[in-house]
N, C-alpha and C positions, 0 to 999 in steps of 0.2 A: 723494340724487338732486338734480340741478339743475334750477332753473323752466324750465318748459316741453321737459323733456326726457319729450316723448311714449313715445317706446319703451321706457322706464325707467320710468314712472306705471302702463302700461298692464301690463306685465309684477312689477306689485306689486297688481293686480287680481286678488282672487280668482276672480271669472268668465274669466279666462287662464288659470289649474291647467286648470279644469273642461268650458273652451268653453264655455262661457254667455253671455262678453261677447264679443264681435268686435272688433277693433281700430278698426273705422270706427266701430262704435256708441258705444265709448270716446269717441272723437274728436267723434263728433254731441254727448253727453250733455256731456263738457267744456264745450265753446263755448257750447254753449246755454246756463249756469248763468250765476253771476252776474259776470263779466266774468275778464277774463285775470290771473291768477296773476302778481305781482311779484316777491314776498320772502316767504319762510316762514320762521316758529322755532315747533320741538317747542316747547311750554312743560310738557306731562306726560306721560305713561302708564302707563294703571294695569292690569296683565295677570290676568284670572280666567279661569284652565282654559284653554280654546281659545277664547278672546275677549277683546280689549282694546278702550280707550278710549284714542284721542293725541286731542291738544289742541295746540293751534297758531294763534298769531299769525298772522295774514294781512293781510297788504296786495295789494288787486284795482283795477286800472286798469280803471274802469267809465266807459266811455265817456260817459254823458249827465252825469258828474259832473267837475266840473274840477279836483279833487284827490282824489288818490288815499284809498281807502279801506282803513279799517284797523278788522278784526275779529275775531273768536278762534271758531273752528272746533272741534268736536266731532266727533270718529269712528268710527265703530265697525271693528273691522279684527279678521282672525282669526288664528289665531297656525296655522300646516302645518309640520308639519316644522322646528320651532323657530325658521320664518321669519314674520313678519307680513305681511298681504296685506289690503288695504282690502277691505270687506266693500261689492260689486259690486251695482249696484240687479236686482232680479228681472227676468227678460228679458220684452220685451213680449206681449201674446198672441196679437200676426199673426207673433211669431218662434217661436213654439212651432206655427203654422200651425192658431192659433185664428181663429176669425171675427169675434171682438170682444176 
C-alpha cells in the first residue's frame, strides 16, 4: 500500500470486514495520532494462529518538530481469510449508542 493512500489503509482495517469502524472515524483516529506518515519499511512479522505482530520503521512529519521523525512501530493485526487486516481500536460508546 502507498503512504497516505486512505482507501487502501482503511480497507485493511479489520472494523471494514465487520462495520465497526467507519471510514470517517478511520480518518478522525489517523490525524489525530502522532503526525502524518512519510515512509514505512515492514521490518518483521511474526504470525500465531489468527494474530500477528508487523513491525515497521516509520518516519512521521510532526509538525511542532522540524525534522522529521523516525521510529519503529508495533502492531497487532489479524490474519481473515489468509489476508492480514490491522487489528481496529474498539468503537466508542456514544457509537454503540451508550451514554458514557
Amino acid at each position: 500500500i502507498r503512504v497516505n493512500d486512505l482507501a487502501g489503509a482503511f480497507h485493511m482495517e479489520s472494523g471494514s470486514l465487520d462495520g465497526s469502524l467507519s471510514a470517517l472515524r478511520f480518518r478522525e483516529e489517523l490525524f489525530t495520532r502522532r503526525g502524518s506518515l512519510m515512509k514505512y519499511q515492514i521490518s518483521a512479522v511474526t504470525i500465531e494462529g489468527d494474530e500477528a505482530l508487523v513491525e515497521a520503521e516509520v518516519i512521521l512529519d510532526r509538525p511542532p518538530m522540524r525534522k522529521p521523525y523516525h521510529t519503529t512501530n508495533s502492531m497487532r493485526w489479524i490474519v481473515r481469510d489468509g489476508k492480514l487486516y490491522h487489528k481496529s481500536p474498539p468503537p466508542k460508546p456514544a457509537e454503540l449508542g451508550l451514554p458514557f
